[in-house]
Each structure stands twice: as C-alpha cells, then as structure tokens.
N, C-alpha and C positions, 0 to 999 in steps of 0.2 A: 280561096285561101282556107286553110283547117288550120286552128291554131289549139294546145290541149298538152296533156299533162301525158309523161312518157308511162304514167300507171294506166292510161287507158288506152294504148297502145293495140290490144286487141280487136276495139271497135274498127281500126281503118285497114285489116288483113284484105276482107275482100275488095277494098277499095282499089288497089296496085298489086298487081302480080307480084311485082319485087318488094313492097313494103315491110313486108317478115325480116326481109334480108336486112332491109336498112335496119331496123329496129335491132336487131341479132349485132351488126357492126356497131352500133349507137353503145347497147349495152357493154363495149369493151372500148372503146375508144376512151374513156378516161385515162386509162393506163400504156396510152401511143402515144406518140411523139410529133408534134407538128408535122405537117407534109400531106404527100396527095398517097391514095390508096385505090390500088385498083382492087373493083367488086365484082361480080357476075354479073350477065346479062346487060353490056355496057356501060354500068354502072359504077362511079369513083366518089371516093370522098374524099372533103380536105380538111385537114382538121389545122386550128390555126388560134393563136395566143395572140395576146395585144390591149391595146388602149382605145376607147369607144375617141371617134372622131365630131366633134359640133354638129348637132344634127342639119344645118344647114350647107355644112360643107361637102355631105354624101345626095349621088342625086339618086333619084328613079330610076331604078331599071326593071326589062324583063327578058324574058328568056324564051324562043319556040322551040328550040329542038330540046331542052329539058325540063324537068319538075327539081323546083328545087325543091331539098327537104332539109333543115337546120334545126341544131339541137343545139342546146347550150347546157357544156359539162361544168361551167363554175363562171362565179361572175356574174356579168349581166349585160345586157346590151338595151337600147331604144330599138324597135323595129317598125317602120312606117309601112302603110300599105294604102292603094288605091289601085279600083277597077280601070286598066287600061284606056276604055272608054269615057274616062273622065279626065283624060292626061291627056297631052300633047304631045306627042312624039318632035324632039328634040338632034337628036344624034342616032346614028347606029355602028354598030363595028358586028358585020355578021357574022363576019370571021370565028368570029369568040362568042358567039352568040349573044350577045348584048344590045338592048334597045333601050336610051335612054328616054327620061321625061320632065317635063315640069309640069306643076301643079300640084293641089292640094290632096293630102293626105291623111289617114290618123293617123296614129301614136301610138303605141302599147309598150310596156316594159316584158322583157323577157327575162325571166331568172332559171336557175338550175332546175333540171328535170323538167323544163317546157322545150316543147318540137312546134315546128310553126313549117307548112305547106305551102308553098306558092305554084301553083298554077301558071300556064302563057300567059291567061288573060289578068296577072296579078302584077299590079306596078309597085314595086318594094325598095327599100331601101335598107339599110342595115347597119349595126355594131356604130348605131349612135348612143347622143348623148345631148339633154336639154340644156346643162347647167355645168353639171362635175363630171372629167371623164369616168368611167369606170375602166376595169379590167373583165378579158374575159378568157376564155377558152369554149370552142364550140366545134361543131363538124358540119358541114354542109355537105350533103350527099347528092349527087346530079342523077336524076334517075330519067333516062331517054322518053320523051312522050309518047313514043310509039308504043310504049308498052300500056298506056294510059288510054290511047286512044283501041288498042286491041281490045281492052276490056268491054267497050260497048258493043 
C-alpha cells in the first residue's frame, strides 16, 4: 500500500507505467460528474459521491487482476487496510474481481488531496466512518496488474 499527498505525486511515475496518466485524470476529475470513465492502456475510473458507511458494516476486500488507486476530491472517508496474509479469506466473486475477508485492520482518515494505492496483496476497506458519517467525493482508478508486474 502507498498512501501520500497528490503534491508528491511525482515520486511514484516510475513506479507504474500508467501512474502519470492516473495522476493527469485525478487532476481534472473534480469538475466530472459521477460515473465510470474509460482511460488508456485498460484503465477506468469511477468517480462517485456519497455518505461514509459504519466502518463495521464495509468488509475487506482485494483485488488480483487490478491496482487500485483512490483519491479523494472533497470530504473525507475512514480507509482500513491489512496484509492479506493476515486475513482470512471469506467470500469471493471472481467474476468482479473481488476477494472478501475478515480480520483486523488499521484505520487512517483520508482527506482531500490524499491518494492511497492498494496492491493484490492489500486487504482494504473503504468510505467509512467510526462515529459521524461524512460526505465525500472521490475517484478510484482500476489500473490492470499486468502493467505492475511488467515493470519488474
């Protein structure tokens, strides 16, 4: 997991072939409109508005065939994370790429102008809430692993 502020943004270019791009789509995605976006190099984002959920009530998931990559344009959200390795795989729908879990995880609050990377091996949760919901708006960008594992 890379989690960091969208001013440093440069530091992760060689990280992912496509990570320029997401960052380039991030920087204009304030002023779209909810919905899915198709990007290059099989790459889509969705950009989506709402009300953070009890953080109990969202479970663990992860993802093999993409990288997530998530920005929040306003608002705020709770974002949970733990090493797969430390979960318990629960459920799966391959279909949709989705691996659920339980188990413990931390915490971190995410506010505007932070991006947060999740990895396969990253078991996460999202657009919660401890206490009070919040509001948010954000865009999650699905960038294919393959271009992740080309890199090595």
């Amino acid at each position: 997991m890379i989690i960091d502020r969208i001013e440093e943004q440069e530091k992760y270019y060689k990280l992912l072939p496509e990570i320029e791009q997401a960052f380039s789509f991030v920087a204009e995605a304030s002023d779209l409109d909810p919905g899915t976006y198709d990007l290059e190099n099989g790459m889509f984002a969705t950009i989506t508005e709402g009300e953070t959920q009890k953080i109990e009530r969202i479970r663990l998931e992860s993802h093999r065939k993409y990288i997530d990559f998530q920005y929040c344009i306003s608002g705020g959200e709770r974002m949970c994370w733990s090493h797969i390795q430390e979960l318990n795989l629960v459920d799966q729908d391959i279909e949709n790429d989705n691996y659920y879990y339980e188990g413990n995880a931390v915490s971190m609050s995410i506010r505007p102008g932070m991006f947060y990377i999740m990895f396969p091996s990253d078991g996460h949760k999202t657009k919660c809430h401890r206490e009070y919901p919040k509001s948010f708006k954000k865009v999650v960008i699905k960038i294919p692993v393959k271009s992740w594992k080309d890199k090595s």
